[in-house]
C-alpha positions as CSV (number, residue, x, y, z in Angstrom):
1,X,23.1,-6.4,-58.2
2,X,19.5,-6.1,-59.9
3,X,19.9,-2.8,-60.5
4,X,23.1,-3.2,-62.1
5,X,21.4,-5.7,-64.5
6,X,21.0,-4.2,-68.7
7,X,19.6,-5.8,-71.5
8,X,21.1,-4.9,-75.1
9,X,19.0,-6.1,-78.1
10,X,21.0,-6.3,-81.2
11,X,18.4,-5.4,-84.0
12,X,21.0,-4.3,-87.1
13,X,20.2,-6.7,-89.6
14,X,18.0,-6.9,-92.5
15,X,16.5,-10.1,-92.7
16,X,17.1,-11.2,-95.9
17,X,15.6,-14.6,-96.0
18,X,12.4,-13.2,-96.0
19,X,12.3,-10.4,-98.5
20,X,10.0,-9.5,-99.6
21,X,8.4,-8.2,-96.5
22,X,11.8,-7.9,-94.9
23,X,13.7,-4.7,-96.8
24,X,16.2,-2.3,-95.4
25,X,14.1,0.0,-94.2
26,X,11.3,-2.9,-92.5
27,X,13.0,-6.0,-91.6
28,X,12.2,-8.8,-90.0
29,X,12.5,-8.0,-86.2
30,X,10.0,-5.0,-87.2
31,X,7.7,-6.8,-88.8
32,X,4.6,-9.0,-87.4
33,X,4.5,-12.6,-88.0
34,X,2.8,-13.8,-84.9
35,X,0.3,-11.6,-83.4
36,X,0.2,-7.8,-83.3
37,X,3.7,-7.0,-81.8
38,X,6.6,-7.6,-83.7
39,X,9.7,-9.5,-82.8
40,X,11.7,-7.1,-81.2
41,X,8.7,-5.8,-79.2
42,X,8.1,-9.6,-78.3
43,X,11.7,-9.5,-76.7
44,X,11.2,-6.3,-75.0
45,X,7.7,-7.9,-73.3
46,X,9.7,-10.7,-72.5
47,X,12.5,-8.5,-70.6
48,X,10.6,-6.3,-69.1
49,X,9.3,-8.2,-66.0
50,X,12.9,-8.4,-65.2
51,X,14.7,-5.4,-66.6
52,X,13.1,-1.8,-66.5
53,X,12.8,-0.3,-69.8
54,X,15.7,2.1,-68.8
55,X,17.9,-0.6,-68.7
56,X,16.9,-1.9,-71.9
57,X,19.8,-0.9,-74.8
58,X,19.0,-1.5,-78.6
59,X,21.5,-0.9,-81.0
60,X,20.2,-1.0,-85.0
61,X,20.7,1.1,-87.5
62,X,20.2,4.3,-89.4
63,X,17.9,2.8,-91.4
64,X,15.8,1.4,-88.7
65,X,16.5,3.5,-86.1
66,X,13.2,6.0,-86.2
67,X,11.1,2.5,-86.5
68,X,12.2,1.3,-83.7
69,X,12.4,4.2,-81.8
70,X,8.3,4.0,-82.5
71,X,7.6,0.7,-81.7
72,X,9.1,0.7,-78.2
73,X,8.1,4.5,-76.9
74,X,8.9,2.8,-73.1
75,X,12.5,2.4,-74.0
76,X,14.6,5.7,-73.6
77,X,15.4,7.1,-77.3
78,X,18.8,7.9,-76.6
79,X,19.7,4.3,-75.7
80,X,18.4,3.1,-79.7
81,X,21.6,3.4,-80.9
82,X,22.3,3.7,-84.8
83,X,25.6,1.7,-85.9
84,X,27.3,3.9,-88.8
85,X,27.6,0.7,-90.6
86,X,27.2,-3.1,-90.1
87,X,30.4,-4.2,-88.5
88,X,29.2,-7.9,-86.9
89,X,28.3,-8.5,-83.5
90,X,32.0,-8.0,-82.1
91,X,32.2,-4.2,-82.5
92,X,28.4,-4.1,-81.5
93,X,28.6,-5.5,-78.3
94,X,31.7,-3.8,-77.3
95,X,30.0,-0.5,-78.1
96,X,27.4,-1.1,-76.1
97,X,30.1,-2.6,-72.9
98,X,31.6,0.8,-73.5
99,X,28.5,3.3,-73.3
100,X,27.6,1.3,-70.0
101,X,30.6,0.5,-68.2
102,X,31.2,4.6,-68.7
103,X,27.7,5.0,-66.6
104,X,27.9,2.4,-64.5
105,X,31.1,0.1,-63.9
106,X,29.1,-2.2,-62.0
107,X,26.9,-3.1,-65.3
108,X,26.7,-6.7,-66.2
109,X,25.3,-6.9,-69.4
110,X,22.8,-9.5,-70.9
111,X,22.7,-9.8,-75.2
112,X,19.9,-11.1,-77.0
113,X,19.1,-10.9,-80.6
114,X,15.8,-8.8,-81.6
115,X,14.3,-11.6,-84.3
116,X,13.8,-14.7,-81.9
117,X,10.7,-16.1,-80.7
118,X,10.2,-17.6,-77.3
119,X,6.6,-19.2,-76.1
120,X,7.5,-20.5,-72.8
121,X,8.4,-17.0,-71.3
122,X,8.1,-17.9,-67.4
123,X,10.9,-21.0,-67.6
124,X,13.0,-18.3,-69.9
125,X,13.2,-15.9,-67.5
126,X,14.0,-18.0,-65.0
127,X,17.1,-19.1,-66.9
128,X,17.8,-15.6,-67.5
129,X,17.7,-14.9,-63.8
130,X,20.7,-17.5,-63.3
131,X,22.7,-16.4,-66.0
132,X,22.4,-12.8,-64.7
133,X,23.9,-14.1,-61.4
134,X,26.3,-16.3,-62.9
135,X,28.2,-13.5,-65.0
136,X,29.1,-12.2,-61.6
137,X,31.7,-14.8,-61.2
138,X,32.1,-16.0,-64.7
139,X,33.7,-14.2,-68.0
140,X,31.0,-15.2,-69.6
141,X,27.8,-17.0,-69.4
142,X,26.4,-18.3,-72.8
143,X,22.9,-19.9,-73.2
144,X,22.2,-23.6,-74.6
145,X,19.5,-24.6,-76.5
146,X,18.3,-28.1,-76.2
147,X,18.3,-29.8,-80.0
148,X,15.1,-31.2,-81.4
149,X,17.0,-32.2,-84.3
150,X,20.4,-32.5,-86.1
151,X,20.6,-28.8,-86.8
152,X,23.5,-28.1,-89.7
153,X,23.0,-24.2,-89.8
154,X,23.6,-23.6,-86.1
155,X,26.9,-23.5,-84.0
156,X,27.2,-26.1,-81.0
157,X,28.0,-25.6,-77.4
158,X,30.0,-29.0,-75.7
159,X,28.8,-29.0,-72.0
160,X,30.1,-31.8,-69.3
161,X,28.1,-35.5,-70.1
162,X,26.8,-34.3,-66.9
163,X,24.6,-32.3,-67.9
164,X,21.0,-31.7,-67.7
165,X,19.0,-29.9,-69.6
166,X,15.8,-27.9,-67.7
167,X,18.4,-27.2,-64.6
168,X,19.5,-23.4,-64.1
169,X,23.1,-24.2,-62.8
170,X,25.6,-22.7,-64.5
171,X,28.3,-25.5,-65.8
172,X,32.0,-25.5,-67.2
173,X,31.7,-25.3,-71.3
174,X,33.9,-27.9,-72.9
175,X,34.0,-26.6,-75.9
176,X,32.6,-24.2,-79.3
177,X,31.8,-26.4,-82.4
178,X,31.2,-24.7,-86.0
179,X,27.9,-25.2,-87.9
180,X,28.7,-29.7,-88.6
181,X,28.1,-31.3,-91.6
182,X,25.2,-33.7,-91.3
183,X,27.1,-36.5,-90.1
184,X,28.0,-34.7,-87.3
185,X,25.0,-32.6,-86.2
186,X,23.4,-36.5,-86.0
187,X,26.1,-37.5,-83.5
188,X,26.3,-34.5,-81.7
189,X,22.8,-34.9,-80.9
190,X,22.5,-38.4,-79.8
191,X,25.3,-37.8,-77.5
192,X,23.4,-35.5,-75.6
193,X,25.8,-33.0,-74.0
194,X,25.8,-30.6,-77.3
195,X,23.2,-27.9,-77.6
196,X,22.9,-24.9,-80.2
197,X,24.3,-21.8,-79.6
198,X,21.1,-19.5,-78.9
199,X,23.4,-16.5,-79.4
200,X,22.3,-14.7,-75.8
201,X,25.3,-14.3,-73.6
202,X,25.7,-12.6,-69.8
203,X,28.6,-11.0,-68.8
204,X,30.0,-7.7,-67.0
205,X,31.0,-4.9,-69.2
206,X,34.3,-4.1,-67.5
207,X,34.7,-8.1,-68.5
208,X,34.1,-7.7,-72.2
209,X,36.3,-4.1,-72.5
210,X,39.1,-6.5,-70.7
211,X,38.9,-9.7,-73.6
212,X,38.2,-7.3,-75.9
213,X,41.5,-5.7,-75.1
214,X,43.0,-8.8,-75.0
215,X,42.1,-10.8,-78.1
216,X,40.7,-7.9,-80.6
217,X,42.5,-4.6,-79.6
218,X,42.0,-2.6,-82.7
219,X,38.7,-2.5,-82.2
220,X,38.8,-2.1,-78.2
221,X,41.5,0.6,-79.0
222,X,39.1,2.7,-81.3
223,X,36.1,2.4,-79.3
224,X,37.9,3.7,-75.9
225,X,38.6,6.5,-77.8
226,X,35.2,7.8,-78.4
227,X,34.1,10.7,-76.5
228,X,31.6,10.7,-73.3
229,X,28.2,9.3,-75.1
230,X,26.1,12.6,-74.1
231,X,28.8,14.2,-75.9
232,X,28.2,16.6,-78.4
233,X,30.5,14.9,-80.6
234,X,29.6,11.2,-79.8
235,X,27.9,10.8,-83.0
236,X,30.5,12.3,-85.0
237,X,33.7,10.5,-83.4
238,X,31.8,6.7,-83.9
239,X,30.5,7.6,-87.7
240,X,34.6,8.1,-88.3
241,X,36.0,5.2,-86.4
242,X,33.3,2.6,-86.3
243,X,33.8,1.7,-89.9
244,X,37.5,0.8,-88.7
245,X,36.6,-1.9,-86.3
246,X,37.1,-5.5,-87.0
247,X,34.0,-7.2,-88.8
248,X,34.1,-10.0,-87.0
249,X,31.6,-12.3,-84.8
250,X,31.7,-12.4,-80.9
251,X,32.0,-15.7,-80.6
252,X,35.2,-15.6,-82.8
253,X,36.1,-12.2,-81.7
254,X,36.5,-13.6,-78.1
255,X,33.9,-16.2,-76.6
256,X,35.4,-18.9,-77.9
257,X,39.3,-18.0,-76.9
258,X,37.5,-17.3,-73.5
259,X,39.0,-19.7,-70.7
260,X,36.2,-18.9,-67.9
261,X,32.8,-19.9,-70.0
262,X,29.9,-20.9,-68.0
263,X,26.6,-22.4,-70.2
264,X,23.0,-23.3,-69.1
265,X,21.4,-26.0,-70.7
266,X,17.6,-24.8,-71.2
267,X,15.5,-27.4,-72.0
268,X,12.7,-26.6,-73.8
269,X,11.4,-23.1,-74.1
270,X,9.7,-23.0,-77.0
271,X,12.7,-21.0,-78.8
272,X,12.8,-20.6,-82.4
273,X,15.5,-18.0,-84.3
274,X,12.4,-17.7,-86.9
275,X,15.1,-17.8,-89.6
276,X,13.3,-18.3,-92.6
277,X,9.6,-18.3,-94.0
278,X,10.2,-22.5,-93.0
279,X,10.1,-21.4,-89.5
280,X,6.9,-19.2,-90.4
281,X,5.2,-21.8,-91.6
282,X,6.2,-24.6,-88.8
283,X,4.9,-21.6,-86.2
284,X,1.6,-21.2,-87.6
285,X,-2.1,-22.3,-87.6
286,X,-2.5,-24.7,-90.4
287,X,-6.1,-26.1,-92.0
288,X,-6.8,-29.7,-91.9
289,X,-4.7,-29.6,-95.5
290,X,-1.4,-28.1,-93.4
291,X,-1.9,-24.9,-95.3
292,X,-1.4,-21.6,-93.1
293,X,-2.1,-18.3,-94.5
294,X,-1.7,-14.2,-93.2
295,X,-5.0,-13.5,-94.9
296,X,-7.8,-15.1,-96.9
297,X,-6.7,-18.7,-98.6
298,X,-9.0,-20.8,-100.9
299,X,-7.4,-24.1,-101.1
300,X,-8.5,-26.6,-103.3
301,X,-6.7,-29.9,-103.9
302,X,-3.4,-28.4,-102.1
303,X,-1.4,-28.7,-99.1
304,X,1.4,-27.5,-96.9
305,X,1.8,-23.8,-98.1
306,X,2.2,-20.7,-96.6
307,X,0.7,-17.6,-98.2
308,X,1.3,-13.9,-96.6
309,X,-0.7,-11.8,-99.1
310,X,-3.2,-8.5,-98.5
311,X,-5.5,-9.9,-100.7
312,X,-7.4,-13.1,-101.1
313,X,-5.2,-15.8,-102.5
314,X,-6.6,-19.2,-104.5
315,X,-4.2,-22.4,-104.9
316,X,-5.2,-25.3,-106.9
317,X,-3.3,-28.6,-107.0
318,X,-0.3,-26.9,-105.8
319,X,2.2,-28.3,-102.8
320,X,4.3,-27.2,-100.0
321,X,5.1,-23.4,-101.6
322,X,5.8,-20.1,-99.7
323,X,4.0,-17.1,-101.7
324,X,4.5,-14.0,-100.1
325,X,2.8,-10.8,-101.7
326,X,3.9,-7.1,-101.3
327,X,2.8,-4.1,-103.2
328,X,5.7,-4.2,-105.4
329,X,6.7,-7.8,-105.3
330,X,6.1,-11.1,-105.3
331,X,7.7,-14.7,-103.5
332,X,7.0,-17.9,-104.8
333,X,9.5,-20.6,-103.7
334,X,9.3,-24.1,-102.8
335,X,9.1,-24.3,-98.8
336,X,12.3,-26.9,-99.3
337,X,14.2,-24.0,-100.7
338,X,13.3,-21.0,-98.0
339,X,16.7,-20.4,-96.9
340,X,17.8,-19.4,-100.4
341,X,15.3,-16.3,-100.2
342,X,18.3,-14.8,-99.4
343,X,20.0,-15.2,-103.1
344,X,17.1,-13.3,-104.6
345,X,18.4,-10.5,-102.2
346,X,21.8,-11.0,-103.6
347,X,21.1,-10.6,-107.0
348,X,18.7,-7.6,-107.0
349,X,21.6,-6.2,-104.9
350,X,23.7,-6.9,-107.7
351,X,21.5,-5.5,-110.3
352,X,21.5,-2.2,-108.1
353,X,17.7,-2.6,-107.7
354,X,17.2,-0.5,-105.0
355,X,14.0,0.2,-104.6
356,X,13.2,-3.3,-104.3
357,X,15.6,-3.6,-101.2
């Protein structure tokens, strides 16, 4: 079944936590924030030992499209695929289960966001291995991650009390929690059996066509009526009816109404989502002051900040900021306050201040 095995990275976002680096047209998984490949090029090293680049799928968008097409050169160009607008990872997924399952029914196809960071790539790929073999048999196969703390912004996964993190076996989900309140994050965690939701899931094509069918048939009903994808008019047909699909997530769109769900519990992989210039900052090499820097820092009298700036940057007497310089901007923000990076986004939106997006 090897051969049968794809890879779709889903790369269609724009990162807007970390403006203002991260702009429509050079977002996040584009951009380098831990050595010299970017994000998504980091996931495509990390698949490659077990997938062949022709295998590999990346759908994105128009915006980001010629980018990415020059960043990976080993991936075929046709196979970067340009949404005709941002429709969730529902439609997205089941575009992709349609292009493959149209070239080879056998496909069983692997999903993994383009903006995550994994340091412990042997052990991952292990897992992945498993999961591969487990969506043989199973609708679908959904990944665990192991909590290091009591996470409010990330979905749960309820395995069996049985389980055991670190083991590649394929279990029975109990359940889908929603993002918890504090309260409950805490107790999810000390009971042990609850992981986050990494957001990678295995499963054959033909399987997510059927539940697509099933629980969101708009959408499934729209996309089977696309043309052959080396069709002349391929393009044309999705630019008209992918606007129409359902925006709507997979795991709401169908995972979680899914009666066969298999998870693995990873244990730890080193896994971050690198969701905000918080998770920049944890991620990086700090000075004996816990002040990292992309570039030349003078510190005096400061600690824990994060500076990402072309030029040489001075602090004095100044704590725990993320400053981020660009050519035509500049971020200063408390590193408490890094997930609301992505208000400033809202509000230059709604000042129609493009050029700065």
């Amino acid at each position: 079944m090897a051969s049968h095995r794809y890879g779709l990275i889903m790369a269609g976002g724009r990162g807007t936590r970390f403006w203002p680096r991260s702009r429509k047209q050079n977002a996040k998984q584009v951009l380098r924030f831990f050595g010299e490949r970017s994000l998504i090029q980091q996931t495509v090293d990390r698949l490659t030992p077990l997938i062949p680049p022709e295998n590999i799928w990346v759908i994105t968008n128009d915006l980001l499209q010629a980018e990415i097409r020059s960043q990976l050169p080993e991936v075929p160009k046709q196979q970067i695929v340009a949404e005709p607008a941002q429709r969730n990872t529902a439609p997205c997924i089941a575009l992709a289960a349609q292009i493959l399952h149209e070239a080879d029914p056998e496909a069983v196809l692997g999903v993994f966001p383009a903006d995550h960071l994994i340091l412990k790539e042997a052990r991952f790929r292990n897992v992945v291995k498993a999961a591969y073999k487990a969506a043989e048999t199973n609708d679908v196969v959904v990944l665990g991650i192991q909590p290091r703390w009591p996470e409010t912004g990330y979905g749960y996964i309820e395995f069996p009390k049985s389980v055991r993190p670190g083991l590649t076996d394929a279990l029975a989900v109990t359940s889908f929690r929603e993002k918890p309140d504090a309260k409950t994050a805490k107790r999810f965690v000390e009971r042990g059996n609850f992981l986050w939701n990494s957001g990678m899931f295995f499963w054959r094509a033909e399987t997510v066509l059927d539940l697509m069918r099933h629980h969101q048939p708009k959408t499934a009903t729209l996309l089977a009526g696309l043309p052959a994808f080396r069709s002349r008019s391929f393009a044309s047909k999705l630019a008209a009816v992918y606007p129409l699909c359902e925006n709507i997530s997979i795991d709401y769109a169908i995972i979680e109404k899914t009666r066969q769900v298999a998870g693995i519990a990873l244990d730890d992989i080193g896994w971050n989502d690198v969701g905000s210039w918080e998770a920049v900052y944890d991620l990086a090499d700090k000075d004996g002051n816990g002040n990292a820097a992309r570039g030349e820092l003078i510190a005096e009298d400061s600690t824990g900040n994060y500076v990402d700036a072309a030029k040489p940057v001075a602090l004095v007497g100044v704590n725990d900021l993320v400053i981020v310089d660009t050519p035509d901007a500049l971020l200063v923000a408390n590193r408490a306050n890094a997930q609301d990076v992505s208000k400033v986004v809202k509000a230059l939106d709604a000042k129609g201040r493009e050029e700065l997006l």
